[in-house]
C-alpha positions as CSV (number, residue, x, y, z in Angstrom):
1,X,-1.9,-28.4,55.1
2,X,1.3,-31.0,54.5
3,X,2.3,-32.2,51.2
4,X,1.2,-35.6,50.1
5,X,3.0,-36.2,46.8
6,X,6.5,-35.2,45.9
7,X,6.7,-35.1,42.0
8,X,10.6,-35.4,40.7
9,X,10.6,-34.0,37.3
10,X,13.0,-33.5,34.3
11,X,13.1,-29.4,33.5
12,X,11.1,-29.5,30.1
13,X,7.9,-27.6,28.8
14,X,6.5,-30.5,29.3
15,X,6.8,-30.3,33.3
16,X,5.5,-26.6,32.8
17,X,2.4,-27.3,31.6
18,X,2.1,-30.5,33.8
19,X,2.9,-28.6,37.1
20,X,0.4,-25.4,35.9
21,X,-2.3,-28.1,35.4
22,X,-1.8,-29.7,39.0
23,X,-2.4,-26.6,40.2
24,X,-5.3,-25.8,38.7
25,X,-7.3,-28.9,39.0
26,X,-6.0,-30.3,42.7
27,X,-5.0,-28.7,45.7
28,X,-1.9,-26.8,45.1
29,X,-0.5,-27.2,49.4
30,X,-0.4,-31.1,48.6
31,X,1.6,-31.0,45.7
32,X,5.4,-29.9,45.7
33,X,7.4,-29.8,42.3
34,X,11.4,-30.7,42.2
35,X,12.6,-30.0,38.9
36,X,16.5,-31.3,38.0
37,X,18.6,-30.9,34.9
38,X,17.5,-27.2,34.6
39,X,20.0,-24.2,33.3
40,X,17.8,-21.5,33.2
41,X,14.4,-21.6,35.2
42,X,13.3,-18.6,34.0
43,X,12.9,-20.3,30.2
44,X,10.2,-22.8,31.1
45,X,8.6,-20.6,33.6
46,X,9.1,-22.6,37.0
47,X,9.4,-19.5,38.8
48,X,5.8,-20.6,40.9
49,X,4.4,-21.6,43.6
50,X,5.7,-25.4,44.8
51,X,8.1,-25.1,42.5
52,X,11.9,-25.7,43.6
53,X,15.0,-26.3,41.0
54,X,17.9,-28.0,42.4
55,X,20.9,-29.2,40.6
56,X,20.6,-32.3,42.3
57,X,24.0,-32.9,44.4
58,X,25.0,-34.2,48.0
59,X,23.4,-30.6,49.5
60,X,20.3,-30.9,47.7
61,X,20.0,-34.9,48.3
62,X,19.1,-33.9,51.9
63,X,15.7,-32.0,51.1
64,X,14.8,-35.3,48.8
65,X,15.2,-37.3,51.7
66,X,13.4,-35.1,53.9
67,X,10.3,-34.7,51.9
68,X,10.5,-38.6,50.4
69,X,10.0,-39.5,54.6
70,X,6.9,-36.9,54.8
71,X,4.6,-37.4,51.4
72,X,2.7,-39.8,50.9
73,X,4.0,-40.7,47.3
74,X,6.6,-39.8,45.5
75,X,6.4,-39.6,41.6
76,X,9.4,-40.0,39.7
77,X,8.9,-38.3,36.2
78,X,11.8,-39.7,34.0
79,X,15.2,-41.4,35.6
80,X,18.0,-39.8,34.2
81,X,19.5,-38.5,37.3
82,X,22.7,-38.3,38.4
83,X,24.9,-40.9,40.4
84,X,24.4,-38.7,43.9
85,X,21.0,-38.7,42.9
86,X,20.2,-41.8,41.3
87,X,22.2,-43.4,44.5
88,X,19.5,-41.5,46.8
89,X,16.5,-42.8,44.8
90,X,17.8,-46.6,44.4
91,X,17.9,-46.9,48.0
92,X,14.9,-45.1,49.5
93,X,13.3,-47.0,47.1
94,X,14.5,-50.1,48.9
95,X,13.8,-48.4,52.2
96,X,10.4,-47.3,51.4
97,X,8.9,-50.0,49.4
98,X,6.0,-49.3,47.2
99,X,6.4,-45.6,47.9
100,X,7.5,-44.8,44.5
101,X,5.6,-44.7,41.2
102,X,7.5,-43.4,37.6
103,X,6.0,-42.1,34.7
104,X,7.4,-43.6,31.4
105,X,8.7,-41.6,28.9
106,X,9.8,-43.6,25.4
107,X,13.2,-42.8,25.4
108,X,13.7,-42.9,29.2
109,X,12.7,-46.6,29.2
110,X,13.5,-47.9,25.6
111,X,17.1,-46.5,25.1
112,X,18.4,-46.7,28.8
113,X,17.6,-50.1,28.7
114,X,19.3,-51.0,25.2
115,X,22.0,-48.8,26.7
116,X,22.6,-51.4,29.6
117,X,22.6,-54.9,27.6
118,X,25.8,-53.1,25.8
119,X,27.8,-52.6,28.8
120,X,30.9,-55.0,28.8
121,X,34.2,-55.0,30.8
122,X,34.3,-53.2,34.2
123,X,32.4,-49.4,33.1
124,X,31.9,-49.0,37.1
125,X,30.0,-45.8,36.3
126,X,27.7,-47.2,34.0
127,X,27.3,-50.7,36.2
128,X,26.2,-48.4,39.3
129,X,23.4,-46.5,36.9
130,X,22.0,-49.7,35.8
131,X,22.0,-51.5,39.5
132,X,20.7,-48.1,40.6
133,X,17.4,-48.4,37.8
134,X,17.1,-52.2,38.9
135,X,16.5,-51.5,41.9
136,X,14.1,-48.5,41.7
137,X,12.0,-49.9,38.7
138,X,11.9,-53.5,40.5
139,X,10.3,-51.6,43.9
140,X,8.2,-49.3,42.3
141,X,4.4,-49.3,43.2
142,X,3.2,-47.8,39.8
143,X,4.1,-47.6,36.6
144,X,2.3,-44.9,34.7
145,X,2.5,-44.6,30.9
146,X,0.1,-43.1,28.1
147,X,0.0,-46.6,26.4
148,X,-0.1,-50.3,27.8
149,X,2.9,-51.4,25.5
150,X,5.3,-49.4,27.8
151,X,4.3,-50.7,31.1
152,X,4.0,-54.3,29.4
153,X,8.0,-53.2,28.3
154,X,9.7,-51.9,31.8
155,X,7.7,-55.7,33.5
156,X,9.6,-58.0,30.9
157,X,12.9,-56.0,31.0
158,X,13.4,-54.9,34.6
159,X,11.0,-58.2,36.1
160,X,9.1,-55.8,38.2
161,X,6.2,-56.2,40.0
162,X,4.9,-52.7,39.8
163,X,1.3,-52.1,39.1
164,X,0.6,-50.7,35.9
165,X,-1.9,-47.4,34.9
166,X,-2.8,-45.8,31.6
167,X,-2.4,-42.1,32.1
168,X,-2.2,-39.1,29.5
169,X,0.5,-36.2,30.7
170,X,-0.4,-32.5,30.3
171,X,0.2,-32.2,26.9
172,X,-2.0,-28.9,26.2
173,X,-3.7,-28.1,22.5
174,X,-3.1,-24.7,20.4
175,X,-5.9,-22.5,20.9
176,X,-8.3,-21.6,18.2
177,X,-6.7,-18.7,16.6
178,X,-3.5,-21.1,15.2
179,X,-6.3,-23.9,14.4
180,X,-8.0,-21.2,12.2
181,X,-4.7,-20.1,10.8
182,X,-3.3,-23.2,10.3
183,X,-5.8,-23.9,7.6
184,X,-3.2,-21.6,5.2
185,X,-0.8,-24.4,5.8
186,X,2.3,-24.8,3.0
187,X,3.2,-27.8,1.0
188,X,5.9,-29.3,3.8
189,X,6.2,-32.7,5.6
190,X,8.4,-33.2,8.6
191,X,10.5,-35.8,9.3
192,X,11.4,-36.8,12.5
193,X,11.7,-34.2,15.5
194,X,15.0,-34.7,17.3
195,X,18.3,-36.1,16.0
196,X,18.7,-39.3,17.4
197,X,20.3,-41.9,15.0
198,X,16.7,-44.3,15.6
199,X,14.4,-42.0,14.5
200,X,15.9,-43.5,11.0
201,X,16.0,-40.0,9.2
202,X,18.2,-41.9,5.8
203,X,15.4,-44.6,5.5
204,X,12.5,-42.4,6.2
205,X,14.2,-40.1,3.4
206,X,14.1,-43.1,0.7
207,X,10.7,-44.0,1.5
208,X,9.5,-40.1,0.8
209,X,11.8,-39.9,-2.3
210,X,10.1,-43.0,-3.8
211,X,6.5,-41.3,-3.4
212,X,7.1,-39.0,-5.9
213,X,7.2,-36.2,-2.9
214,X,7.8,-32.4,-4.7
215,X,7.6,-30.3,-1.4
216,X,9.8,-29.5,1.5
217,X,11.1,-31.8,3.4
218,X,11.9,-30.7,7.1
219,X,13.6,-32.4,10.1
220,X,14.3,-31.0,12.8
221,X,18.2,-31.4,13.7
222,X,19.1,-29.6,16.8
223,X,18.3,-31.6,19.4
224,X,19.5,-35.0,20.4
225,X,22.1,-36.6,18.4
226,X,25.7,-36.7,17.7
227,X,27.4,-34.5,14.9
228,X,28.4,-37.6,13.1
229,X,24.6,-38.7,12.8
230,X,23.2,-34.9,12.0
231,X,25.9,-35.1,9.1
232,X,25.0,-37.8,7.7
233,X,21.3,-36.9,7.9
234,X,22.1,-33.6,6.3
235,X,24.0,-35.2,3.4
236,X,21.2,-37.7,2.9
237,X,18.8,-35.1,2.5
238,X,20.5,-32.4,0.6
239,X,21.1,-35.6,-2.2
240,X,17.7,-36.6,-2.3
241,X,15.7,-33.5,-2.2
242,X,18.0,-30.7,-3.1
243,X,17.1,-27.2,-1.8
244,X,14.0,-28.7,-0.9
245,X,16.0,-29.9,2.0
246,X,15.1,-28.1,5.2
247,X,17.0,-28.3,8.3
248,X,16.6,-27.1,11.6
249,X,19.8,-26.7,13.3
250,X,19.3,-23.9,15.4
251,X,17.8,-24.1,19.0
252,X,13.7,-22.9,18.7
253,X,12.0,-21.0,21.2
254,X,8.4,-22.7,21.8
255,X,7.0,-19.9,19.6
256,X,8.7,-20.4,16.9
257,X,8.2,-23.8,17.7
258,X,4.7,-23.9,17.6
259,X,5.0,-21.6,14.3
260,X,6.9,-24.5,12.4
261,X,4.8,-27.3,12.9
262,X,1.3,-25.3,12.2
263,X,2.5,-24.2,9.0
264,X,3.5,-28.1,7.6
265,X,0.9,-30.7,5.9
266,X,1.8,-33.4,6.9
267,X,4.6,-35.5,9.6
268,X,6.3,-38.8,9.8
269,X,7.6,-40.2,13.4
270,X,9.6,-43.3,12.6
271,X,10.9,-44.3,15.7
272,X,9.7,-47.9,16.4
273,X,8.6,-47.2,19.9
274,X,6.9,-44.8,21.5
275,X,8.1,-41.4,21.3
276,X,7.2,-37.7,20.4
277,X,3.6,-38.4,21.7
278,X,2.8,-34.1,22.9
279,X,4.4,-33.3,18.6
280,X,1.6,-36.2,17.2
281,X,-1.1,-35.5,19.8
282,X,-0.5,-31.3,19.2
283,X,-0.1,-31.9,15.0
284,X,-3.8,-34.4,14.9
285,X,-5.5,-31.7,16.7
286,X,-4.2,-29.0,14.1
287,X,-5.7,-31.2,11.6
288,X,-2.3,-33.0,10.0
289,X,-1.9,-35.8,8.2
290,X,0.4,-37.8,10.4
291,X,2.6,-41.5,9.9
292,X,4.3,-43.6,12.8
293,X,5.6,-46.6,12.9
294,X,3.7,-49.5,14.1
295,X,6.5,-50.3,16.8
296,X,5.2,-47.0,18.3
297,X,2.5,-48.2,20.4
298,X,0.8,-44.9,20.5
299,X,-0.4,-46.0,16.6
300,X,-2.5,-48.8,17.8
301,X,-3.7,-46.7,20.8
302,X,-5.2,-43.5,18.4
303,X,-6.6,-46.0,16.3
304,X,-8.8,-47.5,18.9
305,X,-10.0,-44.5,19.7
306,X,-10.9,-43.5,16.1
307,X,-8.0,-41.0,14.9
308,X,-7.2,-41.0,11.5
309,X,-3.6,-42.0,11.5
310,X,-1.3,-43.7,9.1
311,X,1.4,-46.4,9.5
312,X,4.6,-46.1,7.5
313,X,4.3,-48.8,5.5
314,X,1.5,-47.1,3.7
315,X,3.8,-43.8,3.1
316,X,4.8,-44.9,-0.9
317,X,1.3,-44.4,-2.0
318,X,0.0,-41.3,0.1
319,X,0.1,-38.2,-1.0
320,X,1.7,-36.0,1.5
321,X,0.5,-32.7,0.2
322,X,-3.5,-33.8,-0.1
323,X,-4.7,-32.6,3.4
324,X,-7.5,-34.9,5.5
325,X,-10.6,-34.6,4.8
326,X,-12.5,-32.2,6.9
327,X,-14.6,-34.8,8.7
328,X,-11.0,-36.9,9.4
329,X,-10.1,-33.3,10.9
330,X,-13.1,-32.7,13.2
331,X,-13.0,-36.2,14.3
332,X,-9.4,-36.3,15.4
333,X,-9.7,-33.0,16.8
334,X,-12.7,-34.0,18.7
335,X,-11.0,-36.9,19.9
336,X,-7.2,-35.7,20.9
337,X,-9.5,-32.5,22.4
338,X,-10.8,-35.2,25.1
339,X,-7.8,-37.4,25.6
340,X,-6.2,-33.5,26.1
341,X,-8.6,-32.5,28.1
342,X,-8.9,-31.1,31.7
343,X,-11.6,-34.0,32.2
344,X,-10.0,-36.5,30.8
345,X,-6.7,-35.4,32.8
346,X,-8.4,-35.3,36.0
347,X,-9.9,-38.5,35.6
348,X,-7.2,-40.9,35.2
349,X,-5.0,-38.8,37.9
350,X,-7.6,-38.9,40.6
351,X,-6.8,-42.8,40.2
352,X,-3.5,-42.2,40.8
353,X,-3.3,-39.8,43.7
354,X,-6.4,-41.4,45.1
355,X,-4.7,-45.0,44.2
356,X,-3.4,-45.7,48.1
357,X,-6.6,-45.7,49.1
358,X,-7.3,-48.6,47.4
């Protein structure tokens, strides 16, 4: 049997549990993985069938192009490639018109495009990228994202005339031994999950501070970020909260990943747009009490759909150590079980591989 769709992907655990799930719910012969940016395959796991790494140069660019001509579709799972590669894509996407579709990640769409308004002056290199993104985003067939907002973003920035779908990614839930366990949670909120300046660590710190907050406060620092910002973060904290300060500045593994955030009460996500959607989705199912921003369209989105959530602007007079209720618990967990699930999954995708036929 041939391959019909060609799925570009950014190495992440996130393309792990999105390729295992392919495989299980769809014919794996029509689906073929190629995962860039990737030191170490054997860490995520993407040693499987369908499965090829490439580092992405002017070797590599010729089994893109062969495959790109042979699918049906090609899905392009984030865009930061490199020039050779970002070159390739830009103009097979002008070759092969509405052959392409890209799912949105936050930061991928968001921050690259913020990035390019603030190039001035020749900056060749960065001039190419952006022309490059033009002209892929401006072809594209699709534009997939978990919430409308995004897709409504990439039209009015990059003037495309995509078609937009409302898809959740394989973000998997802990199984029911860490639910059960997490019910011995600690007194701890986290702030924040990577160490980008706009996830507003100093602010999000005041706001906590003015609660009347007595437990840890953890934010994850490792990840993302410049040392300049992570110092600052770290001197912000360590003033306001004192040994109650908990920073993460070590790499994780995704167990002791998984340990951190099932032991916490509750979590703020300040960016003001969308981001960290698998931490929010995985930390509602484990029942915790969790704050975004309202810029981050995935707010609105949960709250439509009945999850208990909280916007910021009420974080002054919550009480981050009072846990939800227990019916607030069952009914988010009901309802991020479903918009999790493989039904769910399978339903909006068969849209999308099935979308051609339309």
């Amino acid at each position: 049997m041939e391959i019909k769709f060609l799925h570009i992907m950014l190495a992440s655990q996130y393309a792990v549990d999105y390729i295992k799930r392919i495989n299980k719910l769809y014919n794996p012969q029509e689906h073929f993985f190629i995962i860039y940016n990737c030191k170490k395959p054997s860490e995520y796991n993407f040693l499987v069938r369908g499965v090829k790494v490439l580092d992405i140069g002017r070797k590599e660019i010729k089994i893109i192009w062969k495959l790109a001509h042979k699918v049906k579709h090609v899905y392009l799972q984030s865009l930061y490639f490199n020039k050779s590669a970002m070159l390739l894509i830009a103009f097979l996407s002008v070759r092969m018109k509405k052959h392409f579709s890209w799912y949105i990640w936050g930061e991928d769409l968001v921050t690259e495009y913020e990035n390019e308004l603030m190039i001035k002056g020749l900056m060749i290199k960065k001039r190419i990228k952006r022309f490059c993104r033009k002209r892929i985003i401006r072809n594209l067939k699709y534009i997939i994202s978990i919430i409308p907002s995004d897709y409504e973003y990439a039209l009015d920035a990059y003037k495309s005339s995509a078609k937009g779908v409302v898809a959740f990614y394989s973000y998997p839930m802990p199984d029911e031994k860490l639910v059960q366990k997490d019910k011995q949670s600690s007194n701890s909120i986290l702030v924040g999950h990577t160490a980008i300046p706009w996830v507003r660590h100093i602010e999000t710190f005041e706001k906590i501070a003015k609660s009347g907050y007595q437990g840890e406060v953890i934010s994850i620092l490792s990840y993302g970020g410049n040392e300049n910002y992570v110092n600052e973060v770290l001197h912000a904290g360590q003033e306001k909260f004192g040994n109650r300060f908990k920073p993460i500045l070590g790499w994780m593994s995704q167990a002791e990943y998984v340990e951190l955030l099932s032991g916490i009460c509750s979590a703020v996500f300040p960016a003001q747009r969308q981001n960290g959607a698998g931490n929010i989705l995985y930390l509602l199912y484990l029942g915790k009490k969790v704050f975004l921003d309202k810029g981050n369209g995935i707010l609105g989105y949960l709250k439509s759909k009945g999850v208990c959530i909280y916007d910021i602007s009420s974080m002054e007079d919550e009480d981050f150590s009072v846990p939800l209720a227990e019916e607030q618990i069952q009914i988010n967990r009901k309802v991020i079980g479903y918009l999790c699930s493989d039904e769910n999954f399978k339903k909006e995708w068969d849209i999308i591989f099935g979308i051609d036929e339309g």
